[in-house]
N, C-alpha and C positions, 0 to 999 in steps of 0.2 A: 671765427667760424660760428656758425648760426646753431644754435639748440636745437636737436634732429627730435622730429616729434613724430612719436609711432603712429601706423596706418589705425591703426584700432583705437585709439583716443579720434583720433578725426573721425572715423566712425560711429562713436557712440556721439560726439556731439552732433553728428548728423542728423541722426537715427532720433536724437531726442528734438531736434529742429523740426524735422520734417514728422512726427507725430504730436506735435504742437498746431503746427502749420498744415496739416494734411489730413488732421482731422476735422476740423471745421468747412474744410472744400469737399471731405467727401463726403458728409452729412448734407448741406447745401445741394450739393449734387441729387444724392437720390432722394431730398425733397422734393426736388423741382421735376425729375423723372416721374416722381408719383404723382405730381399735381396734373403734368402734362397727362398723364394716364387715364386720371379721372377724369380730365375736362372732354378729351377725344372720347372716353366711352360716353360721356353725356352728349356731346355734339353728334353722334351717331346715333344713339336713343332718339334725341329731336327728327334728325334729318328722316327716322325710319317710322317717326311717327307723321312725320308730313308728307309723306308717301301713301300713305295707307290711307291720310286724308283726302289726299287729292285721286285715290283710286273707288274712293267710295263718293266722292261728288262727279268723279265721271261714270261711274255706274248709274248712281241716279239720274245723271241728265239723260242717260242712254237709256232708262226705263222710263223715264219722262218723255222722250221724245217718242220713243216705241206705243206711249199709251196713246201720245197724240192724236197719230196714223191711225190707231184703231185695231191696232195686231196685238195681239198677246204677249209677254215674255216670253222669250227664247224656252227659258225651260218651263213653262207650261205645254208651249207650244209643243215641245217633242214629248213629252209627257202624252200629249193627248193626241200626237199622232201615231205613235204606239202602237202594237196590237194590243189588247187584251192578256194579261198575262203574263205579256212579257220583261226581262227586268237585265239588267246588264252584267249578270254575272256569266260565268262558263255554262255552255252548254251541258246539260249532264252526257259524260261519257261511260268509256272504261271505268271502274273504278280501283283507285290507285292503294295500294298496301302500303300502309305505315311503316309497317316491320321491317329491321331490318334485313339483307341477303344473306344467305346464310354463309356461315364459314369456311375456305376452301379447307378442303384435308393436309395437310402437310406430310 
């Protein structure tokens, strides 16, 4: 008959396997999560900086072609068709109270 060997010895030699063996996979692991992390937030810095490049050399061909024609910028142009005075905020109205309503009675 075979030496019966308790659940809890098999256990702890597990337990010490598998914290041997499990700690080096899960260190590797969240190295490689972190690099992945940083490399995507740099590749999206790049990508959102060559957007803004390419929005600001279509701006300028679009002022450059505008100046060709002999027209104005856009926002000069409504700038100086404007009346006198005028400016894009609210017209003045009512005027509105800070304060606040008062409290009902109970």
């Amino acid at each position: 008959m075979p030496p019966v060997v308790p659940p809890f010895l098999i256990g702890l030699v597990a337990a010490s396997l598998v914290k041997r063996l499990g700690k080096p996979v899960v260190r590797g692991l969240v190295k490689t999560t972190v690099s992945i992390g940083i490399e995507a937030k740099r590749a999206v810095t790049e990508a959102g900086e060559g957007i803004h490049d390419l929005a600001a050399e279509a701006t300028a061909e679009a002022l450059a072609a505008q100046m060709s024609h002999g027209a104005e910028p856009a926002t000069a142009t409504a700038a100086a068709g404007a009346p006198q005075g005028a400016s894009r905020t609210k017209p003045a109205g009512k005027a509105r109270s800070t304060a606040s309503a008062p409290a009902k009675a109970r």
